[in-house]
N, CA, C and O of each residue as an XYZ file, in Angstrom:
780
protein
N     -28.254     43.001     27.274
C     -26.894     42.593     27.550
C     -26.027     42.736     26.312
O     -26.430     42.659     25.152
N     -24.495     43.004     26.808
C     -23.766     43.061     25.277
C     -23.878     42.123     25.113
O     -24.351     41.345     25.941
N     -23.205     41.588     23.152
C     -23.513     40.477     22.839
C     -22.018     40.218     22.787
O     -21.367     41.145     22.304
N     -21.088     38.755     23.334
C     -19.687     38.750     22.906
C     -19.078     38.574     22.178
O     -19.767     37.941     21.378
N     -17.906     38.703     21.688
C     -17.467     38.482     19.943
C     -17.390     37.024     20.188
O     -16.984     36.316     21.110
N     -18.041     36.792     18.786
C     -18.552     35.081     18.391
C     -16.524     34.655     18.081
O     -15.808     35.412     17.426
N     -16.259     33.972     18.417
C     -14.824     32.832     18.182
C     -14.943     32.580     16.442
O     -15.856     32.222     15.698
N     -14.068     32.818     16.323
C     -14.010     32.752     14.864
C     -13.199     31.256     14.204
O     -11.975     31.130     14.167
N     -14.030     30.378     13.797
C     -13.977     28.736     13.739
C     -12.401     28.685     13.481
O     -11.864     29.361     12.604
N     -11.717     27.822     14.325
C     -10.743     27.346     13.349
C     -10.658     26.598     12.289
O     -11.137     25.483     12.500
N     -10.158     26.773     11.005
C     -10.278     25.966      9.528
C      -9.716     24.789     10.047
O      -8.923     24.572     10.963
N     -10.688     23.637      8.742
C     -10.492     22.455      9.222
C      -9.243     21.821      8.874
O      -8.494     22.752      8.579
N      -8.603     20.697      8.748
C      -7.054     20.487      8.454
C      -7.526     19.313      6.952
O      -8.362     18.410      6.920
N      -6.830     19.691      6.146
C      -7.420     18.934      5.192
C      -6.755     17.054      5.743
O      -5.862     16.650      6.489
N      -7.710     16.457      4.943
C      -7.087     14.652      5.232
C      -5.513     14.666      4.725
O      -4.753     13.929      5.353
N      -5.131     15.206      3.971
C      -4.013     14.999      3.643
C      -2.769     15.486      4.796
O      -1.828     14.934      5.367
N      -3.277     16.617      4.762
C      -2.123     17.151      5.906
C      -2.492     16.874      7.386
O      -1.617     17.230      8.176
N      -3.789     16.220      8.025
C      -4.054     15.068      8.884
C      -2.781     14.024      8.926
O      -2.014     13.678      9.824
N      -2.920     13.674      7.490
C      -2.059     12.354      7.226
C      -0.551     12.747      7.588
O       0.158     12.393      8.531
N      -0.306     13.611      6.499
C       1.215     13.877      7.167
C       1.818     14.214      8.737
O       2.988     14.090      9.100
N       0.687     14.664      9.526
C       0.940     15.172     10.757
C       1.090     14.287     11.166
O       1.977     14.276     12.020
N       0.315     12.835     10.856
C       0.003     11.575     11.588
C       1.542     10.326     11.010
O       1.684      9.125     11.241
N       2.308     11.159     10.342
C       3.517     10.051      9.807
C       4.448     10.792     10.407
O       4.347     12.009     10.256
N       5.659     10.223     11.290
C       7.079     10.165     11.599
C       8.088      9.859     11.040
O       8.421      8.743     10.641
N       8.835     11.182     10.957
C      10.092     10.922      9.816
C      11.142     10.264     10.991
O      10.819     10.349     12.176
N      12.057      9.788     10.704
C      12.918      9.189     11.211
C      14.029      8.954     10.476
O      14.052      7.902      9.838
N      15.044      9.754     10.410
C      15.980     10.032      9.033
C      17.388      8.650      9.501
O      17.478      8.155     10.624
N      17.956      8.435      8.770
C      19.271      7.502      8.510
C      18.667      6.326      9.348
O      19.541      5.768     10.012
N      17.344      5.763      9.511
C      17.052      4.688      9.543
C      16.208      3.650      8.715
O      14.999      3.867      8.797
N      16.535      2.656      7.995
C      17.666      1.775      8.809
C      19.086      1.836      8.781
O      19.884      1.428      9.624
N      19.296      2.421      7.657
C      20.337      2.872      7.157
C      20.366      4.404      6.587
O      19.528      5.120      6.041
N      21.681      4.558      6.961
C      22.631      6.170      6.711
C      21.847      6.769      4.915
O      22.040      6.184      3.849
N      21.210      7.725      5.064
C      20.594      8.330      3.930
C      18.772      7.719      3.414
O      18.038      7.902      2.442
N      18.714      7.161      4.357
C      17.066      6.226      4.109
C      16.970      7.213      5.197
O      17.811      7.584      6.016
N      15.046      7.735      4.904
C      14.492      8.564      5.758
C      12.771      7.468      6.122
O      11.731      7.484      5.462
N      13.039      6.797      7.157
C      12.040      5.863      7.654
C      10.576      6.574      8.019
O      10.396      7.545      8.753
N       9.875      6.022      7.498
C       8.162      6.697      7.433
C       7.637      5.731      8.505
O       7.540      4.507      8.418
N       7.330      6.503      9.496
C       6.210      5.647     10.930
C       5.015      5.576     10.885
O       4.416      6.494     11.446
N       4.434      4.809     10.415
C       3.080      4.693     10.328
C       2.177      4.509     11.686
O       0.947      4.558     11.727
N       3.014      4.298     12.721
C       2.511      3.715     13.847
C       1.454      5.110     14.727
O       0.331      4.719     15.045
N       1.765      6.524     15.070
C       0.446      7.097     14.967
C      -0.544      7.388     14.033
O      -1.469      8.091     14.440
N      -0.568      7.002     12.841
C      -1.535      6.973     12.591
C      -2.290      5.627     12.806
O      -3.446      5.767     12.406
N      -2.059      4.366     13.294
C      -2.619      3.005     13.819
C      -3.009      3.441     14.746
O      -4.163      3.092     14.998
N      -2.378      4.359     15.711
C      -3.421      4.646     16.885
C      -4.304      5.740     16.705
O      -4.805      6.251     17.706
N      -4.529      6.107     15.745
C      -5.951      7.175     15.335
C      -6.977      6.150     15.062
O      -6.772      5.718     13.928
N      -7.941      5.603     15.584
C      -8.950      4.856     14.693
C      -9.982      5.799     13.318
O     -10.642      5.322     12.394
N      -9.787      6.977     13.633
C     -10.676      8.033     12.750
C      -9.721      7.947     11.632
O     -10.020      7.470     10.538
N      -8.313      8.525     12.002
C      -7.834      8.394     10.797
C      -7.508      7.131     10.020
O      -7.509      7.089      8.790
N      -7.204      6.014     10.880
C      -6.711      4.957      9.834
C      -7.967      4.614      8.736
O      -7.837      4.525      7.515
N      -9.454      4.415      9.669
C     -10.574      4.098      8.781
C     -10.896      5.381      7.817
O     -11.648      5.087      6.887
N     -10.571      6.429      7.849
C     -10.477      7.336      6.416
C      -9.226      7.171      5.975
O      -9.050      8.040      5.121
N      -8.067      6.387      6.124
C      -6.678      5.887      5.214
C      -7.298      5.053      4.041
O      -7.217      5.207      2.823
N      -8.114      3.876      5.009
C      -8.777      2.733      3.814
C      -9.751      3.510      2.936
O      -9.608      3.353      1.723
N     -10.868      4.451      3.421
C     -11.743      5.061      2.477
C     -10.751      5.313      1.048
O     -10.861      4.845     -0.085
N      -9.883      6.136      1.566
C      -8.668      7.145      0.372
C      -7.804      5.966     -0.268
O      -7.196      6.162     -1.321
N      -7.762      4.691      0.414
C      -7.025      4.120     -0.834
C      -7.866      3.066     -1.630
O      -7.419      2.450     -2.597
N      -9.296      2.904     -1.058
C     -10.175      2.195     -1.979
C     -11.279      3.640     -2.980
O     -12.060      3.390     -3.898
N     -11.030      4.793     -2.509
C     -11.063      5.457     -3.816
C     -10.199      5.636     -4.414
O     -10.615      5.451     -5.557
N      -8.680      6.018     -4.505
C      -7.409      5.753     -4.890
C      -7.378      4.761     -6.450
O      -7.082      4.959     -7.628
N      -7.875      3.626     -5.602
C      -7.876      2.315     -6.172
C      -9.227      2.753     -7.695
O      -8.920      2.667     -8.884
N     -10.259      3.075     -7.316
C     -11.531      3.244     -8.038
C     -11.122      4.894     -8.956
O     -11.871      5.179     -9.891
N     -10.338      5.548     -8.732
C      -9.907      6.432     -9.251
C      -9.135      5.993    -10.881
O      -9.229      6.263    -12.079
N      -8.475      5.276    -10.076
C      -7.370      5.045    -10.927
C      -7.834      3.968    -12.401
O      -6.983      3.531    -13.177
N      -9.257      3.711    -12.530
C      -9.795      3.141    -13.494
C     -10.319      1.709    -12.960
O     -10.980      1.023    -13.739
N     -10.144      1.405    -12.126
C     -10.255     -0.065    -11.045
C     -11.674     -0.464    -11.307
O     -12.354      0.432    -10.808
N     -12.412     -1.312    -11.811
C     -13.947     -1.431    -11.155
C     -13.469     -2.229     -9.653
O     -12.656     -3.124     -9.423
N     -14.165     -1.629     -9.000
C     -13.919     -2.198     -7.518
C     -14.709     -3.437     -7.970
O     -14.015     -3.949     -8.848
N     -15.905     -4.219     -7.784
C     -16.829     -5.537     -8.375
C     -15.676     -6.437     -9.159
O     -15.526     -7.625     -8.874
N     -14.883     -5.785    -10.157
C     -13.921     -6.643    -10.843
C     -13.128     -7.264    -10.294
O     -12.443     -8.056    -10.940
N     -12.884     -7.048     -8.346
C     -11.344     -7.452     -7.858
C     -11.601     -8.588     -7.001
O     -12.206     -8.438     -5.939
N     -11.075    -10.001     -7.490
C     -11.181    -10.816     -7.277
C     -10.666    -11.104     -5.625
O     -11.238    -11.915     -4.896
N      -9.610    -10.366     -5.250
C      -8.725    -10.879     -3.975
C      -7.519     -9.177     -4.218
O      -7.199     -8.641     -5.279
N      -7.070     -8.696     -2.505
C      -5.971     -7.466     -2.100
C      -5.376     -8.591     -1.857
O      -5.857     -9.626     -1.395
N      -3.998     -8.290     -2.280
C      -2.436     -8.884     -1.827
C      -1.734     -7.489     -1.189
O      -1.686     -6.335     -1.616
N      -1.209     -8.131      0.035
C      -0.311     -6.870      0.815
C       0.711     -7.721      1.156
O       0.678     -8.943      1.008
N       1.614     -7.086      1.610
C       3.144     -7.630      1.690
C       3.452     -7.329      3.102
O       3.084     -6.414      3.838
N       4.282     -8.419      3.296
C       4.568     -8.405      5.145
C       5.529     -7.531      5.286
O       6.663     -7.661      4.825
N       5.036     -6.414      6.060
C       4.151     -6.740      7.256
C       3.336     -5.295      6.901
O       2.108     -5.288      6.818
N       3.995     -4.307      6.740
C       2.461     -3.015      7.168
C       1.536     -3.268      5.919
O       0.332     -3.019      5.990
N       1.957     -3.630      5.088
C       1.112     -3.994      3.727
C       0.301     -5.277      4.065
O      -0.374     -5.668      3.112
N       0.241     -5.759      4.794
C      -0.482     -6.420      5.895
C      -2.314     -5.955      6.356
O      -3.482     -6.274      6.134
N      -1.266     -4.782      7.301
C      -2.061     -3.792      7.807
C      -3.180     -3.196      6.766
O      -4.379     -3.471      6.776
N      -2.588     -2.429      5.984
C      -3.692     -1.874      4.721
C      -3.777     -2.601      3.710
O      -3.496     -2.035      2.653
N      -4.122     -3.870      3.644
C      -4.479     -4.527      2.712
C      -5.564     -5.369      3.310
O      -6.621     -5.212      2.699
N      -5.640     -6.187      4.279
C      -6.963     -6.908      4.814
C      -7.620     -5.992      5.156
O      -8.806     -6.210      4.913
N      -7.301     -4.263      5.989
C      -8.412     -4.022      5.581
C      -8.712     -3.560      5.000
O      -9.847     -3.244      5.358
N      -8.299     -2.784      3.277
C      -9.165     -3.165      2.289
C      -9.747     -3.869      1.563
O     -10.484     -3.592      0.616
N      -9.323     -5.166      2.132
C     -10.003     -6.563      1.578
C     -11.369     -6.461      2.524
O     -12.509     -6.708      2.130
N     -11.076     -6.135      3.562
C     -12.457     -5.905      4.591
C     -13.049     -5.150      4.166
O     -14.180     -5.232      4.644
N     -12.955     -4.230      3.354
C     -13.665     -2.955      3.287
C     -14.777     -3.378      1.881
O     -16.003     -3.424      1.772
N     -13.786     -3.604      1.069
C     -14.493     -4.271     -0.326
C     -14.768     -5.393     -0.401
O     -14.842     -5.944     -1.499
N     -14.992     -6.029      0.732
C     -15.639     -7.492      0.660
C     -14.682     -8.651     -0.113
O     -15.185     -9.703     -0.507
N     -13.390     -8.375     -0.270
C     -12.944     -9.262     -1.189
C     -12.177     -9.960      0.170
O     -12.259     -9.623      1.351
N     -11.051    -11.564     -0.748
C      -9.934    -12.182     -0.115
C      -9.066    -11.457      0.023
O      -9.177    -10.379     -0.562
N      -7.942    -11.680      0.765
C      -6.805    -11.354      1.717
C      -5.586    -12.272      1.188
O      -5.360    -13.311      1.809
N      -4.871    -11.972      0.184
C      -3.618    -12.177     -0.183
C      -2.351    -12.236      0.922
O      -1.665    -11.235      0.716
N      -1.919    -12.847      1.761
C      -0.373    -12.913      2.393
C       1.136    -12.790      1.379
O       1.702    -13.879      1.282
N       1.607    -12.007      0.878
C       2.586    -11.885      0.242
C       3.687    -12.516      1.556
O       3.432    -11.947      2.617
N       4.413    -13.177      1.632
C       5.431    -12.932      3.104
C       6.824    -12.988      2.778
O       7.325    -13.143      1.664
N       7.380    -12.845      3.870
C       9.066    -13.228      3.717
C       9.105    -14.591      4.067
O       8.234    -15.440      4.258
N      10.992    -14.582      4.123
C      11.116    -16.122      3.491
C      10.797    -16.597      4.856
O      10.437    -15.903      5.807
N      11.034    -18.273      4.809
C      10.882    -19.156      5.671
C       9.296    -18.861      6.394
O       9.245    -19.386      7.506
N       8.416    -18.370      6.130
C       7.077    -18.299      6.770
C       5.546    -18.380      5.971
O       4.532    -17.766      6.305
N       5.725    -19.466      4.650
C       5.098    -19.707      3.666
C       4.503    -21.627      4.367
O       5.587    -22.201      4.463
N       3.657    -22.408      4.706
C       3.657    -23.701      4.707
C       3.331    -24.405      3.354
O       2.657    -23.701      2.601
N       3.609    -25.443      2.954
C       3.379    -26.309      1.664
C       4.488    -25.571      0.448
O       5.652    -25.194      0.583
N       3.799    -25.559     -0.462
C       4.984    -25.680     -1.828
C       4.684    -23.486     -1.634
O       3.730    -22.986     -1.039
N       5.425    -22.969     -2.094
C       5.024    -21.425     -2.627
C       5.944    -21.110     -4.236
O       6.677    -21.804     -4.941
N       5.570    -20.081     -4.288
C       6.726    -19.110     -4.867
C       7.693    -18.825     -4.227
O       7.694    -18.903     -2.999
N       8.626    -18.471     -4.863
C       9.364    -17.048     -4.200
C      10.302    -16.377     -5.343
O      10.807    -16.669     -6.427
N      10.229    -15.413     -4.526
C      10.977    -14.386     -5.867
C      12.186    -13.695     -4.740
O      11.858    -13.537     -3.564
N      13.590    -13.309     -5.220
C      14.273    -12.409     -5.127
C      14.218    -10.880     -5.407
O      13.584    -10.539     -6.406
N      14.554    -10.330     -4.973
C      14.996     -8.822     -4.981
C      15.437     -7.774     -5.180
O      14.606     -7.461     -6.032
N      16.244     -6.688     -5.098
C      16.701     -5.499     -4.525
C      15.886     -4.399     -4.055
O      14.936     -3.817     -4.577
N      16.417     -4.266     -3.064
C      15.924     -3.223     -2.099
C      16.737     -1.931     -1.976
O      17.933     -1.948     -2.268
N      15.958     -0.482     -1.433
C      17.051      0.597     -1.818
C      17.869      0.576     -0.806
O      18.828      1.336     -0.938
N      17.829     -0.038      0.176
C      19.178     -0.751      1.403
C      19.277     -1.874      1.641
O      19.434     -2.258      2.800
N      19.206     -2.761      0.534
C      19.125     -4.315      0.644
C      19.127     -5.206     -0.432
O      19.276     -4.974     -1.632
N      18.942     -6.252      0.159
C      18.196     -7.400     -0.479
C      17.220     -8.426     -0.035
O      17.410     -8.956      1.059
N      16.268     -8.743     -0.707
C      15.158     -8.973      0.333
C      14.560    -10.421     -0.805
O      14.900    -10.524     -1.984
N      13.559    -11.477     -0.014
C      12.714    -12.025     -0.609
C      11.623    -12.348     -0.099
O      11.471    -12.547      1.106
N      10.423    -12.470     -1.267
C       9.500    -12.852     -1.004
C       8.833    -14.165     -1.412
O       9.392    -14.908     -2.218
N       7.099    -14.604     -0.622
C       6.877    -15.550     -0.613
C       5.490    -15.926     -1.223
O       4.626    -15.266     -0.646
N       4.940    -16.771     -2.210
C       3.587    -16.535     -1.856
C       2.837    -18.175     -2.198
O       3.033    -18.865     -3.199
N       1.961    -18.484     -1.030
C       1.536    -20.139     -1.444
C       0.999    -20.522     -3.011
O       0.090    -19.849     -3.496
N       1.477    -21.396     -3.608
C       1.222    -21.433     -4.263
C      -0.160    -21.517     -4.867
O      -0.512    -21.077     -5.961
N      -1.062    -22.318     -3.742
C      -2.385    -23.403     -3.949
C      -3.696    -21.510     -3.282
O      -4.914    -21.536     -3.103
N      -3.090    -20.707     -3.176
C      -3.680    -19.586     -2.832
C      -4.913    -18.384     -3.743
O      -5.937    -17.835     -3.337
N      -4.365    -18.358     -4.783
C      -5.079    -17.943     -5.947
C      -5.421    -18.918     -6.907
O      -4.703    -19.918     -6.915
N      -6.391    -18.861     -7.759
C      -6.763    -19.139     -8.722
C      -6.186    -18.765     -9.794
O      -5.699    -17.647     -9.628
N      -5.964    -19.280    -11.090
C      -5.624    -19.090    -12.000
C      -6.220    -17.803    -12.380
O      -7.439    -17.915    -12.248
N      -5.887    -16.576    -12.812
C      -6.632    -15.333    -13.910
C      -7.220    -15.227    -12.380
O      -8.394    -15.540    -12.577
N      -7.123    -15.017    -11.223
C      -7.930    -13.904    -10.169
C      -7.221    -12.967    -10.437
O      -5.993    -12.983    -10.529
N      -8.139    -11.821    -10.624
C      -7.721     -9.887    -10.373
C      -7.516     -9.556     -9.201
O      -8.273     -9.876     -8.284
N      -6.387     -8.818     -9.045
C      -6.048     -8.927     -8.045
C      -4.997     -7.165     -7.877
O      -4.107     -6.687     -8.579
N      -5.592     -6.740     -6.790
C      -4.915     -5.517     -6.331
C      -3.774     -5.740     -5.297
O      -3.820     -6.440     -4.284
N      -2.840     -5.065     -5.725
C      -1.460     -4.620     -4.563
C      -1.636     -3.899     -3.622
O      -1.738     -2.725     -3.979
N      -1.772     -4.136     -1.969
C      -1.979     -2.646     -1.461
C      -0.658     -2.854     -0.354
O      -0.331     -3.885      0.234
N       0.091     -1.222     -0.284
C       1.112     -1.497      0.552
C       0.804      0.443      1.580
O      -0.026      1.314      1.321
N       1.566      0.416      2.356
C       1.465      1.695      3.191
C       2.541      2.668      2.141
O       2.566      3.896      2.064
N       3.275      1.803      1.492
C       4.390      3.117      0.616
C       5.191      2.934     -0.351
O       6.038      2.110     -0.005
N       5.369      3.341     -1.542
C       5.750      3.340     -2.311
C       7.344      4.606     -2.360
O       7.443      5.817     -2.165
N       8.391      3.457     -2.737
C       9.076      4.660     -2.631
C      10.045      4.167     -4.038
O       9.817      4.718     -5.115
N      10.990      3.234     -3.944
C      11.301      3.020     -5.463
C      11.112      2.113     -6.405
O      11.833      1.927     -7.385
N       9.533      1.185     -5.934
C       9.084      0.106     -6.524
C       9.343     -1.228     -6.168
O       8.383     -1.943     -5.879
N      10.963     -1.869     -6.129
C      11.317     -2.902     -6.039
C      10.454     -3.817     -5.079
O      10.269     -4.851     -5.721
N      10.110     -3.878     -4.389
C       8.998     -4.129     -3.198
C       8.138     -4.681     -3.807
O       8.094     -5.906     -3.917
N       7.188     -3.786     -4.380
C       5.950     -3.432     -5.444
C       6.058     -4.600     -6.467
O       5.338     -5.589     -6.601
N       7.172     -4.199     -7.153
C       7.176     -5.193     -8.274
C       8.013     -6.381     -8.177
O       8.307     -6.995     -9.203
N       8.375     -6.718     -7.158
C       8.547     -8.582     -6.744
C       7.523     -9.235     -6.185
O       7.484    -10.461     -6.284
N       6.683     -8.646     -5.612
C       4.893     -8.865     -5.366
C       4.452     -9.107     -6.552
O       4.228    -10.279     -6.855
N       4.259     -8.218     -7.354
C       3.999     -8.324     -8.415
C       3.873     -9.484     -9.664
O       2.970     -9.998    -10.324
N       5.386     -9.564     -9.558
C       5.847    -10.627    -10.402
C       5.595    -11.916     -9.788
O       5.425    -12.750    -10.677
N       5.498    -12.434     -8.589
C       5.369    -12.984     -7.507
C       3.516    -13.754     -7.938
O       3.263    -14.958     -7.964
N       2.583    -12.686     -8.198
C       1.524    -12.843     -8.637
C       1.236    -13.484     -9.614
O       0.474    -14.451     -9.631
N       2.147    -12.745    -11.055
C       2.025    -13.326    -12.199
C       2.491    -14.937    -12.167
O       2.234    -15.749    -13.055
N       3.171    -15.183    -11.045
C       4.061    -16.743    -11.304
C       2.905    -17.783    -10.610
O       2.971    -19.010    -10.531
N       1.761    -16.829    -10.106
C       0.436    -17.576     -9.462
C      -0.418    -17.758    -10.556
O      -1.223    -18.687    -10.501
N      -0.384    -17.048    -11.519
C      -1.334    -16.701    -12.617
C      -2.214    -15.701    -12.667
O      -3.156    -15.628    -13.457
N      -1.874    -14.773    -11.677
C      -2.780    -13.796    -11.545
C      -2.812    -12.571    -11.965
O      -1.813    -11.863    -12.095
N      -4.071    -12.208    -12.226
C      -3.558    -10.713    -13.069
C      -3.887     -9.792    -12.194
O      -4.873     -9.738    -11.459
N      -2.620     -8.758    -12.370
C      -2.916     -7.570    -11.083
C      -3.346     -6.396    -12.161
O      -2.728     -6.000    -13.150
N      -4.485     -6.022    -11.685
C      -5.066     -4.676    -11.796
C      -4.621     -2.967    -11.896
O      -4.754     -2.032    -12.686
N      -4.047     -3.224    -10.630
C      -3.630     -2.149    -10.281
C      -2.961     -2.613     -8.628
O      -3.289     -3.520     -7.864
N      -1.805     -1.436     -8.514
C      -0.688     -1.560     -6.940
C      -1.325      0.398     -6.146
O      -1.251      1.564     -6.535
N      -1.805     -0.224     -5.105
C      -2.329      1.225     -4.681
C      -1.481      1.786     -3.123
O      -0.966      0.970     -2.358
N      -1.475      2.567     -2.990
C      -0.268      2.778     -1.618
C      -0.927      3.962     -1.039
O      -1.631      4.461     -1.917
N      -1.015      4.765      0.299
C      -1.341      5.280      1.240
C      -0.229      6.402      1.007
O      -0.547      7.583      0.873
N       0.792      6.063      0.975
C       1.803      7.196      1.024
C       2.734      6.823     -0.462
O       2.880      5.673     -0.876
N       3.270      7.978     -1.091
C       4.336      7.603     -2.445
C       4.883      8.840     -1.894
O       4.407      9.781     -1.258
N       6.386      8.441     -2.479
C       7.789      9.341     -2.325
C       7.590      9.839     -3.694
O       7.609      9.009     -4.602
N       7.373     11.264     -4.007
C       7.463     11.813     -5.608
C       9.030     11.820     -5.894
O       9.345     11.795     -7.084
N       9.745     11.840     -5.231
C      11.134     11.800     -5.267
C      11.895     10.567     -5.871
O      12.816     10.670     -6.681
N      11.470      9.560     -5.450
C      12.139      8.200     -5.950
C      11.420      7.592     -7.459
O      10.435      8.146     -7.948
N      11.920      6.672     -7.937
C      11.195      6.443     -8.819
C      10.111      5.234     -9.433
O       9.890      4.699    -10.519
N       9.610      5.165     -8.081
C       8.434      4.308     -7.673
C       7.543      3.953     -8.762
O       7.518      2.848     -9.303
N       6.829      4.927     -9.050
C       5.662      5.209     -9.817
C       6.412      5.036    -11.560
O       5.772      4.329    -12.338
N       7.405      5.530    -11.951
C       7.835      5.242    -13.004
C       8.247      4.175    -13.391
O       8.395      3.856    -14.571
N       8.467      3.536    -12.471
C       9.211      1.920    -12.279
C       8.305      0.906    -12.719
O       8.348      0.198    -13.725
N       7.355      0.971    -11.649
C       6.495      0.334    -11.781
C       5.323      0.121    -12.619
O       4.652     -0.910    -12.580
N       4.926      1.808    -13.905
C       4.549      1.977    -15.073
C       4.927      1.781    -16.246
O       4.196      1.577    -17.215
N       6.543      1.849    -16.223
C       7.117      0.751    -17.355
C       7.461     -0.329    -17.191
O       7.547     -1.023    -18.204
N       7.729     -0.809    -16.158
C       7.227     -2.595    -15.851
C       5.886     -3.316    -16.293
O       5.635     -4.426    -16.761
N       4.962     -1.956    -15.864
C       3.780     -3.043    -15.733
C       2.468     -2.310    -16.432
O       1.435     -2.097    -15.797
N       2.648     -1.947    -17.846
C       1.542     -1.173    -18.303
C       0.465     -1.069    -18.359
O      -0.181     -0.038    -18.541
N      -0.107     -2.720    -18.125
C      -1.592     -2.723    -18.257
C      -1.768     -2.839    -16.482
O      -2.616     -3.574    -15.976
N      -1.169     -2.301    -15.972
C      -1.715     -2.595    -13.911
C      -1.486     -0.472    -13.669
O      -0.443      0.170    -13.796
N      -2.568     -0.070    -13.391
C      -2.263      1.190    -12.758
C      -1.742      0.990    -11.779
O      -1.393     -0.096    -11.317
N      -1.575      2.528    -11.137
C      -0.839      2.699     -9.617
C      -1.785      3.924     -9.183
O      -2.158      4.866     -9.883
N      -2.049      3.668     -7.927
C      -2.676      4.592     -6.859
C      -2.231      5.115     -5.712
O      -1.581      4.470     -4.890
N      -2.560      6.337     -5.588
C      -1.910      6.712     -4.004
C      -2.338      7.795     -3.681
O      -2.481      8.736     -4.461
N      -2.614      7.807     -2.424
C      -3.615      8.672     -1.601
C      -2.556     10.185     -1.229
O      -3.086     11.277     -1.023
N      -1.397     10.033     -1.206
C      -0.416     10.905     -0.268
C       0.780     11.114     -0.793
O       1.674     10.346     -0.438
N       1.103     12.211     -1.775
C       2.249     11.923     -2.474
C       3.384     12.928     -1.464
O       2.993     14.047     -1.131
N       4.385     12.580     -1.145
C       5.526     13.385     -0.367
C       6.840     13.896     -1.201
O       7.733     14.519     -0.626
């Protein structure tokens, strides 16, 4: 019998450009010149979200991190939420609640803001960390820091020392990553997905 021409494999899609296929731009929202990042298909991939956490707890271990060293992930409400318990799930550590206002019970922090279409605050219990716990930032995106580093500072007013702030997606465009490296010299920054 002839033999038929064998199908010639299609190449595989690398994780990265997985990732991007799996994010929705959504331009002048919330506001006129903000280009809104949807994370929401990739939540309904279970393949991909559980290789999101792989890439930002190597991210994290990349970036000089001993993973064993990290006392407790802090993520910020709300998708920093999302990828932060479960890399607290993933690495066996605690689960930090960063939140907004009015949704803290007993005494907290809070810190003020700016946002690149706003103003915003955050929250964090006070009686939550320990004095000197290491402690990682994890958020879905980094775009011009402010976010990042009121968490941040937010931490230090707990006593805690942050490690390193690791993110799933960074805007190379804004100035996220610079912001947040001369703010905060001894804390790296990580990120799986630069746009």
């Amino acid at each position: 019998p002839a033999s038929s021409p064998s199908a010639s494999p299609q190449p595989r899609m690398s994780f990265n450009d997985q990732l991007k296929a799996l994010l929705r731009e959504y331009p002048d929202y919330p506001k006129p010149g903000i280009i809104f990042r949807d994370i929401g298909p990739l939540l309904s991939n279970p393949a991909a979200l559980a290789q999101s956490v792989d890439a930002i707890v190597e991210a994290i271990r990349a970036s000089g991190v001993d993973i064993d060293s990290i006392d407790a992930v802090a993520g910020m409400e709300a998708r920093g939420f999302i990828f932060g318990v479960l890399v607290a799930q993933r690495i066996k550590k605690s689960f930090v609640m960063i939140r907004k206002p009015s949704k803290v019970p007993g005494e907290y922090f809070s810190i003020d803001y700016g946002l690149e279409y706003g103003k915003n605050t955050l929250q964090l219990q006070k009686s939550i960390l320990s004095p000197g716990a290491r402690v990682v930032v994890v958020d879905d995106l980094l775009a011009t820091g402010g976010t990042a580093k009121a968490a941040i500072d937010l931490l230090h007013l707990a006593g805690a020392v942050v490690l390193s702030s690791a993110y799933l997606v960074e805007l190379a465009g804004l100035p996220g990553r610079a912001f947040l490296t001369e703010a905060l010299p001894t804390a790296t920054v990580a990120s799986v997905l630069s746009l």
